[in-house]
VOLOZA-492124 format. One record per residue (C-alpha): residue number from 0; residue in three letters; chain; y negated, x, z. Coordinates in nm, 3 decimals, decimal comma. Layout:
<pts>
NUM ALA A Y X Z
...
</pts>
This chain:
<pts>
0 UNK A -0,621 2,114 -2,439
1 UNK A -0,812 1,739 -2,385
2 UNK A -0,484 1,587 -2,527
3 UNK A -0,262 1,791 -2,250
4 UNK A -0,526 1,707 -1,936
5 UNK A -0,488 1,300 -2,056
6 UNK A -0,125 1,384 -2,039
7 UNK A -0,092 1,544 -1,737
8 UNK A -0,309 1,297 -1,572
9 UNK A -0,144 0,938 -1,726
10 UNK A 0,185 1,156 -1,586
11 UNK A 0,013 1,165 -1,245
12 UNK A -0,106 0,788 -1,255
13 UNK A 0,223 0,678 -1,334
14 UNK A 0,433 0,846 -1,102
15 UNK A 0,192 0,728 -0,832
16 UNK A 0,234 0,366 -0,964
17 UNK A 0,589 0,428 -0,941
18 UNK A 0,653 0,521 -0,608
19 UNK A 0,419 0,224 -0,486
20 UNK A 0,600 -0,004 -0,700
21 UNK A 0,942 0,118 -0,528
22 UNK A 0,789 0,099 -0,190
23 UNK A 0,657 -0,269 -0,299
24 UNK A 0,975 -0,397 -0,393
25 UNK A 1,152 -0,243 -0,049
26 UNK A 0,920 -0,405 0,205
27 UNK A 0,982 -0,738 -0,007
28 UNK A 1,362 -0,682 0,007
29 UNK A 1,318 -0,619 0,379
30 UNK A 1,067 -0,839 0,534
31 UNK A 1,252 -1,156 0,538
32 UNK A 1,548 -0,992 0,705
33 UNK A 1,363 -0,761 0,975
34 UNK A 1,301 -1,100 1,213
35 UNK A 1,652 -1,142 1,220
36 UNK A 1,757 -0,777 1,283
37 UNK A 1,474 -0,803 1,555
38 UNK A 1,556 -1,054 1,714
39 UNK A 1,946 -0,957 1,751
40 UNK A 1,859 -0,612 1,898
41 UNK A 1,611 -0,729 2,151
42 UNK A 1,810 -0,987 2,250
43 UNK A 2,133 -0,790 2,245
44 UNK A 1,955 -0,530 2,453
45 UNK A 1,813 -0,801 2,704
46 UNK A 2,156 -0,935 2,790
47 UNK A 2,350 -0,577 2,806
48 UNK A 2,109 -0,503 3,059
49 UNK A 2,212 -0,790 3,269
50 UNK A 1,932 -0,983 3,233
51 UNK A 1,942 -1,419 3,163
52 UNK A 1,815 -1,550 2,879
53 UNK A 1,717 -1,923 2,858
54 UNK A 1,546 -2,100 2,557
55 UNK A 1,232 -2,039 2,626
56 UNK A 1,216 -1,678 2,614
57 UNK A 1,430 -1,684 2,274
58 UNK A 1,196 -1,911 2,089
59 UNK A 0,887 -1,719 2,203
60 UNK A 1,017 -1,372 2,107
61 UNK A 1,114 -1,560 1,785
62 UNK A 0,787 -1,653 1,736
63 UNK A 0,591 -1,350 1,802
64 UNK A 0,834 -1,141 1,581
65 UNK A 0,767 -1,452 1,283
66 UNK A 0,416 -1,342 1,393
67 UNK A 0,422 -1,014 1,291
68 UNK A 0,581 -1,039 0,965
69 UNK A 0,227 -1,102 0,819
70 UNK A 0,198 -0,756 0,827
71 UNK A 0,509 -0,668 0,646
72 UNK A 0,388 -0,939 0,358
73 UNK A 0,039 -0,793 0,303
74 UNK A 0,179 -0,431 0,241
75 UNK A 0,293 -0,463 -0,080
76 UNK A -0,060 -0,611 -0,164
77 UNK A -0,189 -0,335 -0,014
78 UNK A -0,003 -0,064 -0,133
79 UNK A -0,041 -0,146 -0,477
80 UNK A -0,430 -0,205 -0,439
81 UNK A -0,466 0,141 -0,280
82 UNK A -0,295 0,259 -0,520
83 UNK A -0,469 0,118 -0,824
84 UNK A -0,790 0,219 -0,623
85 UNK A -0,663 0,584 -0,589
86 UNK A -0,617 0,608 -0,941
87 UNK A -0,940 0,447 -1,045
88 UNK A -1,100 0,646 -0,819
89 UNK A -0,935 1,013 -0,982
90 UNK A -1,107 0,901 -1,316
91 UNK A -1,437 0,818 -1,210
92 UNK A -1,430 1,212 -1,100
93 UNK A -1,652 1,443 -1,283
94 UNK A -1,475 1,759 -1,344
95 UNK A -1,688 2,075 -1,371
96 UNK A -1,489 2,320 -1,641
97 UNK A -1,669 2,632 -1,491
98 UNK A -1,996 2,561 -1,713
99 UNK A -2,303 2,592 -1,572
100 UNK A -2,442 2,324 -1,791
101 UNK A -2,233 2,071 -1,550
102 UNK A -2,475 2,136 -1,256
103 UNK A -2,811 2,115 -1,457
104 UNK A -2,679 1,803 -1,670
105 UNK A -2,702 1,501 -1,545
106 UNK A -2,401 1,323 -1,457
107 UNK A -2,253 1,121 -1,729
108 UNK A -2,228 0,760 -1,574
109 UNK A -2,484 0,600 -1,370
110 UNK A -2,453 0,203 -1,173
111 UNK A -2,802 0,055 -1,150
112 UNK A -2,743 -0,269 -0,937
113 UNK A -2,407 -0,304 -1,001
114 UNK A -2,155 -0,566 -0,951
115 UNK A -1,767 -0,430 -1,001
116 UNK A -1,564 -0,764 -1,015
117 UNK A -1,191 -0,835 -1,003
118 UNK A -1,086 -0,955 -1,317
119 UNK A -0,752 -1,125 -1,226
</pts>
């Protein structure tokens, strides 16, 4: 039964490592390229509507959308971080089993002026 729960859970932890790993790799396949694609449409749009477009305008749309790619580079960070958290945080869960020793015991893991550092 304890062997099955570890199971099911490593089963759980990895398939959520997975799918952040997949979603990692995408937004690093796609960030470089979503400036570009940007930048085509608005300006594509901007002249079908009939509107000029001189040099100025061009570079500063360029630059904002450069801009915002910081966003698109910090998500795979993030992703995987919130995903490491999420699973760190499913094991530091105390499970009650339907005893009723589990709400007169007291809990099996205490932090007394802890410091949690980043080992990387």
């Amino acid at each position: 039964a304890f062997s099955q729960d570890v199971r099911r859970i490593r089963e759980e932890e990895r398939g959520l490592l997975e799918r952040a790993g997949y979603f990692q790799s995408i937004s690093v396949g796609i960030a470089p390229i979503v400036v570009v694609i940007a930048s085509v449409t608005t300006f594509s749009i901007h002249m079908l509507l009939g509107y000029d477009l001189n040099a100025v305008q061009a570079f500063t749309v360029v630059t904002v959308f450069n801009a915002m790619t910081f966003a698109l580079k910090i998500t795979p960070l993030s992703v995987k971080s919130l995903s490491e958290a999420s699973v760190a945080m499913e094991r530091f869960k105390v499970r009650d089993h339907g005893s009723d020793q589990s709400k007169t015991l007291s809990p099996p893991l205490k932090f007394y002026d802890a410091r949690l550092l980043n080992a990387y």
